[in-house]
C-alpha positions as CSV (number, residue, x, y, z in Angstrom):
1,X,106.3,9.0,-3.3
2,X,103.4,10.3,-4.6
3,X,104.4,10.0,-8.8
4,X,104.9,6.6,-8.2
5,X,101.3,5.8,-7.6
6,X,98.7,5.5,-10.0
7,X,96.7,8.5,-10.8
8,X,94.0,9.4,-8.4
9,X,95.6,6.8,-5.5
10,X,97.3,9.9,-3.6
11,X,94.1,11.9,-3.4
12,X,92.6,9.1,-1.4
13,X,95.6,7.8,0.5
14,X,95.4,9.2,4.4
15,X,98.8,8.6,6.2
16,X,98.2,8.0,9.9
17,X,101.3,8.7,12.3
18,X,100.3,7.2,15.7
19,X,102.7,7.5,19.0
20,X,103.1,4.4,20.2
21,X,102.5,0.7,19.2
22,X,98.9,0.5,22.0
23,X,98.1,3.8,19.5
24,X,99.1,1.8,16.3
25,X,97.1,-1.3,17.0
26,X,94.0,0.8,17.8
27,X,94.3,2.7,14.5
28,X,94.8,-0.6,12.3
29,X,91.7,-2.1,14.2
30,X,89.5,0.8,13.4
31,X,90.7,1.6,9.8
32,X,90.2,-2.4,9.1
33,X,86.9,-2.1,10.4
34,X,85.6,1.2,8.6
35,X,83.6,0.0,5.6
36,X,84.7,2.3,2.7
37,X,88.5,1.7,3.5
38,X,90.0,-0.9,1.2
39,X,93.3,-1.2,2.1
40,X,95.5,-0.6,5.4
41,X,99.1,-1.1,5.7
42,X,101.0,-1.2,8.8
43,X,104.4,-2.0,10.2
44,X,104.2,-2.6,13.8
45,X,107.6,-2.6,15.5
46,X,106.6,-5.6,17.7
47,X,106.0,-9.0,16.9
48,X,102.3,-9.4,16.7
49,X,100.0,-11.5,20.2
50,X,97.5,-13.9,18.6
51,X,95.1,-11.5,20.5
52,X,96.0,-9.1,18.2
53,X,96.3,-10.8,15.5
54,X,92.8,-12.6,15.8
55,X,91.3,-8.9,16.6
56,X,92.8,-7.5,13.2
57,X,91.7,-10.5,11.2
58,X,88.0,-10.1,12.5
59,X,88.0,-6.2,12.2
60,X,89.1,-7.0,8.8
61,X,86.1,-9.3,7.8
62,X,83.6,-7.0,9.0
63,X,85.1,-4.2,7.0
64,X,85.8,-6.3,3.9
65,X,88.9,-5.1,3.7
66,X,92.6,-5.9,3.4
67,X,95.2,-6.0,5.8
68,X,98.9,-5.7,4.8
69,X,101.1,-5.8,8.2
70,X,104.7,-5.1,7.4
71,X,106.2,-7.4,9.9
72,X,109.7,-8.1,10.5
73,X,111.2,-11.5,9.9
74,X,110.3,-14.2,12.5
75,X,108.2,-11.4,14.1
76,X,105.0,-12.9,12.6
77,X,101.9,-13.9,14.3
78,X,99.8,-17.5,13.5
79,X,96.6,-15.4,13.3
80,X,97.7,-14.5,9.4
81,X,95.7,-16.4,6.9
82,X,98.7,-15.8,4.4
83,X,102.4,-14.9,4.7
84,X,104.6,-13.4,2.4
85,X,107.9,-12.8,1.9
86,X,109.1,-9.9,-0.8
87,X,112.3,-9.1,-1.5
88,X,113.8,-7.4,-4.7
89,X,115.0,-9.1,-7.8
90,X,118.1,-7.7,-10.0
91,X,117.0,-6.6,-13.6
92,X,118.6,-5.0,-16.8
93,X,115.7,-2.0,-16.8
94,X,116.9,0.8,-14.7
95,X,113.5,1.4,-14.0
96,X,112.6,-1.8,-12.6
97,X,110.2,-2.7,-10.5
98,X,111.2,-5.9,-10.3
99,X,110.4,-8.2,-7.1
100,X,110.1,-12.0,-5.9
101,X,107.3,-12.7,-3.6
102,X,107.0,-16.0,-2.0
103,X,103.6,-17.0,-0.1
104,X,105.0,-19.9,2.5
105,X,101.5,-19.8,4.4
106,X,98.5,-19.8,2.8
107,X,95.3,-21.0,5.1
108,X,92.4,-21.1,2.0
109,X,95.0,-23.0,-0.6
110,X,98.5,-23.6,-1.9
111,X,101.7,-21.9,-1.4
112,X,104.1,-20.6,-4.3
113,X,106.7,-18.0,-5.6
114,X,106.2,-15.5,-8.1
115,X,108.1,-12.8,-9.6
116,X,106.2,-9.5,-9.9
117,X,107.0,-6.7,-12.1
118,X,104.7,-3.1,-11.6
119,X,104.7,-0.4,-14.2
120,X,102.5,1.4,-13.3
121,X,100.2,1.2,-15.8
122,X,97.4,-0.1,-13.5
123,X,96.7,0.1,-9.6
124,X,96.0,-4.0,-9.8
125,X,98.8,-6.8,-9.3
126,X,97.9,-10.1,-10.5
127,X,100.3,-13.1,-9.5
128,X,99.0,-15.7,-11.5
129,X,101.6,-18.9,-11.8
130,X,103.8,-20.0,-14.1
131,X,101.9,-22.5,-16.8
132,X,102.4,-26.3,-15.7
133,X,101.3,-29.6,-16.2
134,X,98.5,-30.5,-13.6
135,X,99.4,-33.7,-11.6
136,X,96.3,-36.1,-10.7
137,X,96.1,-37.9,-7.6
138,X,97.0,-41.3,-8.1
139,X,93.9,-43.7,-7.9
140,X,93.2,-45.3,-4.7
141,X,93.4,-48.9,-4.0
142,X,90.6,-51.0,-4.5
């Protein structure tokens, strides 16, 4: 796993194993909440309570950090300020890295598709959209 990951990544990645789900939440909570972590991921086996999913949202704003919870479909909790779905996109590169990832909930703005392709060049993903004409609104009635 670890040649996949850009160089220097897997000397600062710490993989937690916790027993059970009460241990998992506890370990998401307190990683989101420790100041120098940037990044937990997580795939709870349960769907989400808004309790929990209001607790990780607030651990995760006085951390500043991100939370990625690998949830299963429909297993999703309405605490999420965004929800993605990923799933992986045929290509002609056998080395493909190839994925569509649509955001169909998005609290701060719009929702969208993108198709995302990593090379590994760089630890960052942008998903920037596809170039479009912007539409005004139409002018209101006098």
């Amino acid at each position: 796993m670890l040649r996949g990951l850009p160089k220097g990544v897997g000397e600062r990645l710490h993989l937690l194993r916790p027993s059970g789900e009460t241990d998992l939440l506890w370990c998401v909570e307190e990683a989101l909440r420790a100041v120098p972590v940037g990044l937990v991921i997580a795939e709870p086996e349960k769907p989400l309570s808004l309790t929990a999913g209001r607790r990780f949202q607030l651990a995760a704003e006085a951390g500043r950090t991100t939370g990625l919870l690998l949830i299963r479909e429909g297993a999703g909790s309405n605490a999420t300020e965004t929800r993605w779905h990923c799933a992986p996109q045929a290509s002609s590169s056998p080395d493909s890295t190839l994925h569509h990832w649509t955001l169909s909930k998005n609290k701060m703005g719009t929702s969208g598709f993108w198709t995302l392709n990593w090379n590994g060049a760089s630890s960052a993903v942008d998903l920037v959209s596809e170039a479009r004409q912007r539409h005004e609104p139409a002018e209101t009635p006098r």
